[in-house]
N, C-alpha and C positions, 0 to 999 in steps of 0.2 A: 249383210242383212242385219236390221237391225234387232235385237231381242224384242218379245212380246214387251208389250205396252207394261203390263203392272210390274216388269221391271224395271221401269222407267220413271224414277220419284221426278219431280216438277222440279224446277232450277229452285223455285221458292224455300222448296221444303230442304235440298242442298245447301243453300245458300243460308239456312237458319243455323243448321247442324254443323256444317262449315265453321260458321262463325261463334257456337257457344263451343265448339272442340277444341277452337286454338285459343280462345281466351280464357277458359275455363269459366264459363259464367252466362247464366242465362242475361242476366242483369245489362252484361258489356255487350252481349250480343246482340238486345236490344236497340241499344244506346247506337250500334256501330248500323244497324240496319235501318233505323227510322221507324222500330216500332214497340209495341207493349211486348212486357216482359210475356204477359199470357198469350198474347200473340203467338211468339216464340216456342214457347211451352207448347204451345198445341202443334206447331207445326213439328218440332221434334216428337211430338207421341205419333203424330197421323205417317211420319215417315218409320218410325219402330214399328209400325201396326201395319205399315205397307210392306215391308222388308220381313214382318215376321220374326226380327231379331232387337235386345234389345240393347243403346247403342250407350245408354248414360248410366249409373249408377246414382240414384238419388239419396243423400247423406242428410239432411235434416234443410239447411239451404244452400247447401251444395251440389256440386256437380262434378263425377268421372269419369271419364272416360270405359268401359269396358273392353278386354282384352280385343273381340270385335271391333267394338267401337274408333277403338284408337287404328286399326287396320283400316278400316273404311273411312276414317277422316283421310288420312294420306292419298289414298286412291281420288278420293273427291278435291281434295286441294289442290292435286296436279291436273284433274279436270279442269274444274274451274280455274286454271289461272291457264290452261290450253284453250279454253274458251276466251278468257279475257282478252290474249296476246292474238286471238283470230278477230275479235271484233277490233282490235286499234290498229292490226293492218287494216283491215279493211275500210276504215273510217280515214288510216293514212293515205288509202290507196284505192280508190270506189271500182279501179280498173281489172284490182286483182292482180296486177302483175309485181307481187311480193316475193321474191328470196330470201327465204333465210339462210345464210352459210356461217358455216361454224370453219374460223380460222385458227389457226398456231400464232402467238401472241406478236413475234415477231415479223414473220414473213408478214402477219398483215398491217403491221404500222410502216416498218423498211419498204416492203413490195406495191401491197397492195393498196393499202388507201391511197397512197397517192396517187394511184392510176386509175381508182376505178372512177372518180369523174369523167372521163373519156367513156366508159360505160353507160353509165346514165346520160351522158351528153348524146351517145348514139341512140340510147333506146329512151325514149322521152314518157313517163307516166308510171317507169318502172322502180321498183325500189327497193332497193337492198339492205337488208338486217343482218350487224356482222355483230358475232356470239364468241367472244373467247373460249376454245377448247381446246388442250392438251391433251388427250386419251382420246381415243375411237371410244364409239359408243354406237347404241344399238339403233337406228333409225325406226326397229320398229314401236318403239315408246318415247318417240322423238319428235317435235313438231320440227325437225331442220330440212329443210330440202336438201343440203347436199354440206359438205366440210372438204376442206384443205386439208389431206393427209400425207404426210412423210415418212418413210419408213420402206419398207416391202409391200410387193403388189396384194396385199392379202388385205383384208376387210372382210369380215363372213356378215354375209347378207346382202353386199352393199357393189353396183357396181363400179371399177374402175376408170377413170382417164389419166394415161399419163400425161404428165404436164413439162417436166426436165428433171436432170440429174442434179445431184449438190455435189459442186464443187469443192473440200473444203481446205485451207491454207491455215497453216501455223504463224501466227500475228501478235506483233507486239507494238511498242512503243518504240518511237528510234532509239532516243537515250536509252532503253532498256536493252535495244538489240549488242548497243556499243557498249556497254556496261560486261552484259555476259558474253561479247564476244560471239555472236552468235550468225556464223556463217558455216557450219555444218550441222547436221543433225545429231553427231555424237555432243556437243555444245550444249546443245537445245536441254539434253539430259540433266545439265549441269546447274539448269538457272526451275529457278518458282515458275510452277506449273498452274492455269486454271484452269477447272475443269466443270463441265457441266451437269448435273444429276441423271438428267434422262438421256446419255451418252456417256455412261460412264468407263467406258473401253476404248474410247475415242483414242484416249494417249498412248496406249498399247499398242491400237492396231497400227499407230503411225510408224512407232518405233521401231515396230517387227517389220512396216513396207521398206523402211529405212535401215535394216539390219543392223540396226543398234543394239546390243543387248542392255537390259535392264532387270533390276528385281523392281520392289515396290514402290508405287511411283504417285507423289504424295503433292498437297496442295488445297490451294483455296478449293471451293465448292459453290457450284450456284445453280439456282435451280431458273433463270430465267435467262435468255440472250439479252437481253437488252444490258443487263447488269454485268454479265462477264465481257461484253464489248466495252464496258465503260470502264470496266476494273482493268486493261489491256492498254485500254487509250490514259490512265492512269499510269500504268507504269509498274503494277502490279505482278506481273507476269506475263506469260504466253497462251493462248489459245488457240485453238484449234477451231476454225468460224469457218462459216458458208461464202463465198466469195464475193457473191450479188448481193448480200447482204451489209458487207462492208465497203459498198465501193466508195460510198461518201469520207467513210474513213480511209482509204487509203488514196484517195484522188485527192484528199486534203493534206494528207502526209502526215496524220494523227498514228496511225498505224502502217509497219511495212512488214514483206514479208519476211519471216524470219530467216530463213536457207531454200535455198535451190533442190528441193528435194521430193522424194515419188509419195505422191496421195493417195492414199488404200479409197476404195469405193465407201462411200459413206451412207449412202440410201437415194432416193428417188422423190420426186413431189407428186402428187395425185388429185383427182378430184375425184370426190366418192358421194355417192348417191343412192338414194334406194332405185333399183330397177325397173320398178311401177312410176316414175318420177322421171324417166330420162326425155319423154316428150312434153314433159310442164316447160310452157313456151319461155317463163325467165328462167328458168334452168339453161335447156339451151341454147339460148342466146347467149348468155352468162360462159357458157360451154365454150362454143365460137369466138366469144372474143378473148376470153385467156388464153385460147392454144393462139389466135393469130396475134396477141398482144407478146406474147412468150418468141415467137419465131421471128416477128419484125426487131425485138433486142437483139436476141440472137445475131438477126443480121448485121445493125449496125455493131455491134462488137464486133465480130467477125470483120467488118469495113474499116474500125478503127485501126485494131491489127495489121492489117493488109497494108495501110498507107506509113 
C-alpha cells in the first residue's frame, strides 16, 4: 500500500531537488532541466514546505546541502535512477518480459553469454539484463530479479536453485609444469603459487586433501578469474580453477593439469531469487532452461567420456 498522498512529492519537484543536490547549484540545475533558475527555486521551497523539513542551507548565492537534506538526496537518486532503468526496459521491451540477473564476472563471459542466445532464440520478445556482481546483496532494495550465486546454499531472503557443483583442478602452463617437475602434489608445493582474493584458503584446503604438509604459503594475488587464468596460461604459476571454465584452455593445451590428485569440495552454483518473483514468467523460463542447458552438458561430457 502505497503511503498517503501528501507523502508523495510530484516527480517535478524530485527531479528539481535531485538535480541542484548533486550539482551543488541552483544555476546548473536549471541549465540541466530546461528551466529558470526561479523555476527551480520555487519547486525546491514548495517540496521543503511539502516535507515540512528543510532540505538546502542558503549561503548568500549558494547552496548546501543539510544534514537531512544530503540523507534524502541519496534515497531519491536511487529512486529516480530505479525509475529511469524501468522506463528503458520497458521502452526496450513494450512486452515486459525483462530479466535482470546479476552474474559472477567470470562464469558469465566463459559460461554464460555464450549460451544465452539459445535462450532468447527460444523465447522470442524476452530480454535479458546482465549486471556484474561479486557479493550477495539484498534483493529487498534491489531492482535484480534473480543473480548467479556461488558459494553455500545460504542467501537470507532470497530463494535457492541449485544449478551444479565446481569442480576445481590445479593448472598451469606446460613448460611450467616441466619446469617445476610437477607430477605430484608434494611438487606443486615447491613451485609460485596463484592465488585468488575471494578464495583465499583455496591452496590449503587442497594441500591438507593432498596430505602435504605446509606452513605459509605465499604468491601472486588476484582478485578476478579471468586475470589468474591468464597469469597461468602465462606461465606464472599454478592455480587452482573451476574446470568448465577452462575447458577452452585446456582443450587447446594452453593449460594442463598439474598432478593426478584429490579435490577438496569447493562450493556449489545457484540461482537466487526473491520468493515473491519465482513465478515472474522470464524468471522461470530463464529457471528451465539453465537447469536443462546445465544437464544436456552434463550429458554430453559424460558421452565424451564413455567413448
Amino acid at each position: 500500500m502505497l503511503p498517503p498522498r501528501r507523502f508523495l512529492p510530484s516527480f517535478s519537484l524530485l527531479a528539481a531537488f535531485e538535480a541542484a543536490a548533486r550539482t551543488g547549484s541552483v544555476t546548473a540545475a536549471a541549465n540541466e532541466l530546461g528551466l529558470t533558475q526561479s523555476a527551480v527555486s520555487r519547486q525546491i521551497s514548495a517540496l521543503e514546505k511539502q516535507l515540512g523539513v528543510a532540505l538546502f542551507l542558503r549561503e548568500r548565492q549558494t547552496i548546501r546541502l543539510t544534514i537531512a537534506g544530503d540523507g534524502y538526496a541519496r534515497e531519491v537518486r536511487e529512486a529516480l535512477r530505479r525509475i529511469s532503468n524501468a522506463s528503458l526496459n520497458l521502452r526496450a521491451n513494450p512486452s515486459g518480459g525483462t530479466l535482470n540477473l546479476a552474474i559472477l564476472p567470470f562464469f558469465g563471459t566463459r559460461w554464460l553469454t555464450p549460451r544465452i542466445g539459445r535462450f532468447l532464440d527460444a523465447h522470442r520478445g524476452m530480454v535479458v539484463n546482465l549486471i556484474t556482481r561479486l557479493e550477495p546483496f539484498d534483493f529487498r532494495f534491489d531492482t535484480l530479479d534473480a543473480a548467479i550465486h556461488f558459494g553455500s546454499a545460504r542467501w537470507p531472503g532470497a530463494a535457492l536453485t541449485f544449478l551444479m557443483d565446481e569442480e576445481v583442478v590445479p593448472a598451469c602452463s606446460p613448460e611450467f609444469k616441466a619446469r617445476y617437475d610437477l607430477e605430484t602434489p608434494a611438487n606443486v608445493l615447491k613451485a609460485p603459487l596463484l592465488h585468488l582474493n575471494t578464495r583465499p584458503d583455496a591452496w590449503e584446503a587442497w594441500f591438507s586433501k593432498n596430505r602435504v604438509a605446509f606452513d605459509a604459503l605465499h604468491g601472486m594475488l588476484f582478485d578476478q578469474f579471468m586475470t589468474i587464468v591468464e597469469a597461468a596460461v602465462a606461465g606464472l604459476g599454478a592455480a587452482l580453477l573451476p574446470r568448465f571454465l577452462i575447458d577452452r584452455e585446456l582443450e587447446q593445451g594452453l593449460l594442463v593439469s598439474v598432478s593426478e590428485a584429490e579435490t577438496p569440495e569447493s562450493g556449489q552454483y545457484f540461482l537466487a531469487y526473491p520468493p515473491d518473483r519465482a513465478t515472474y514468467p522470464p524468471l522461470a523460463a530463464f529457471r528451465d532452461w539453465i537447469l536443462e542447458e546445465i544437464g544436456d552438458e552434463k550429458l554430453a561430457k559424460g558421452e565424451r567420456i564413455g567413448q
